[in-house]
C-alpha positions as CSV (number, residue, x, y, z in Angstrom):
1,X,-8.4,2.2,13.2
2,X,-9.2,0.5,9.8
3,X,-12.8,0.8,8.4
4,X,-15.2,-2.0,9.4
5,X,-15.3,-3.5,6.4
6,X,-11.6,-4.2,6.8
7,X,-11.2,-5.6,10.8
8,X,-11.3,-9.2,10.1
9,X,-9.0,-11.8,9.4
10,X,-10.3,-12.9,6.3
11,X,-8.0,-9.9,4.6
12,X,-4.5,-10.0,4.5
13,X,-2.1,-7.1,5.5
14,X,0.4,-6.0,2.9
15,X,2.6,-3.1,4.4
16,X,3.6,-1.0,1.4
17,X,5.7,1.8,1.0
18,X,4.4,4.7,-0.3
19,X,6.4,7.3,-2.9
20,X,6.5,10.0,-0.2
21,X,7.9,7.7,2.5
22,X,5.2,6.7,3.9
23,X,4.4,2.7,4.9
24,X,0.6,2.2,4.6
25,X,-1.5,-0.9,5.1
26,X,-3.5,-2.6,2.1
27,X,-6.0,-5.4,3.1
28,X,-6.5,-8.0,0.3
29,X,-8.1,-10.7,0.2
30,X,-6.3,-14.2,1.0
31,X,-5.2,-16.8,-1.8
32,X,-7.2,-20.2,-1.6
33,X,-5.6,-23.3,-0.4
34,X,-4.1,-25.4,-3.4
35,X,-6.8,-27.6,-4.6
36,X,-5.9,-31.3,-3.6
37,X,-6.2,-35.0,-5.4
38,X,-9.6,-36.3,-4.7
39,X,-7.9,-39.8,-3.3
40,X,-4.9,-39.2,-1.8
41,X,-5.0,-35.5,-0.6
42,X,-2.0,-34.1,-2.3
43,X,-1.8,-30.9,-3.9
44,X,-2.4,-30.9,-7.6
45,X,0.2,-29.8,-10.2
46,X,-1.0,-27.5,-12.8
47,X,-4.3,-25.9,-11.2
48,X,-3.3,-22.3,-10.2
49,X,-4.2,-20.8,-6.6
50,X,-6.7,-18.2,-7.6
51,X,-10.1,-17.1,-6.1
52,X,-13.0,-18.2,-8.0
53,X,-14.1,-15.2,-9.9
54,X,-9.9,-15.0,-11.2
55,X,-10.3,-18.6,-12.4
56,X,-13.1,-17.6,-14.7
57,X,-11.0,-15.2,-17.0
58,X,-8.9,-18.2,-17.6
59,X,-9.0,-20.2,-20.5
60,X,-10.6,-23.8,-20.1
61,X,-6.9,-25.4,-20.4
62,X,-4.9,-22.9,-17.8
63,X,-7.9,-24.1,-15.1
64,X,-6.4,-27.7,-15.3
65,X,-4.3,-30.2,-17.3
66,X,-6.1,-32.1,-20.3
67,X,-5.6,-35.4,-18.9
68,X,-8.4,-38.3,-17.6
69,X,-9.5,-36.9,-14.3
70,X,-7.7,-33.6,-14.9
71,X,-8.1,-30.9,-12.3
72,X,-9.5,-34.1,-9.7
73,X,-6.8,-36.2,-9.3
74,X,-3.2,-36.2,-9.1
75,X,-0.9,-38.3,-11.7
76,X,0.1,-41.1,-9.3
77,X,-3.5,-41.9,-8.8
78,X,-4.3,-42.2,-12.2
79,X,-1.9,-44.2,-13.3
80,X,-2.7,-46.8,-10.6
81,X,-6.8,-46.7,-11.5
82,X,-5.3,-47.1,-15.2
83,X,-2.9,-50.3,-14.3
84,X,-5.8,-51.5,-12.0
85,X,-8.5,-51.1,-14.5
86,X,-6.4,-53.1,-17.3
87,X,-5.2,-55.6,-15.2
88,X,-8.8,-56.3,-14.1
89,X,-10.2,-56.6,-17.9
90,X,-7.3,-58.8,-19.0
91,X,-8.7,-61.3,-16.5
């Protein structure tokens, strides 16, 4: 029986083999769901699956790609704001 602290399904189980033979359990924590475009809900390209306090050893530019709305939503999206917002001032 695992230790309190590890009887939840919050952890994941990783069955690893040990050097004498043995095959033990390791509980680890889960990854987080890939972080999603703000409009249309599909996952983003260039934002890695980490937990929060992995993300903040990254460098600002590894977090999410240096474009407009970087991070928040995905490349389709923008271009269509983009062509929508031109179109609209040309008029």
């Amino acid at each position: 029986m695992p230790r309190p602290g590890l009887r939840t399904h919050s952890k994941r189980k990783v069955y690893v083999r040990t050097p004498g033979g043995r095959t033990v359990i390791h509980y680890e924590p889960r990854k987080p769901g890939p972080a999603r475009c703000a409009i249309c809900g599909r996952p983003l390209n260039g934002v890695p699956r980490l937990p929060r306090a992995e993300l903040r050893k990254l460098a600002k530019t590894e977090k999410r790609p240096e474009r407009p709305y970087g991070g928040y939503i995905c490349h389709k999206c923008l271009a269509r704001l983009l062509k929508e917002s031109i179109r609209s001032s040309l008029t």
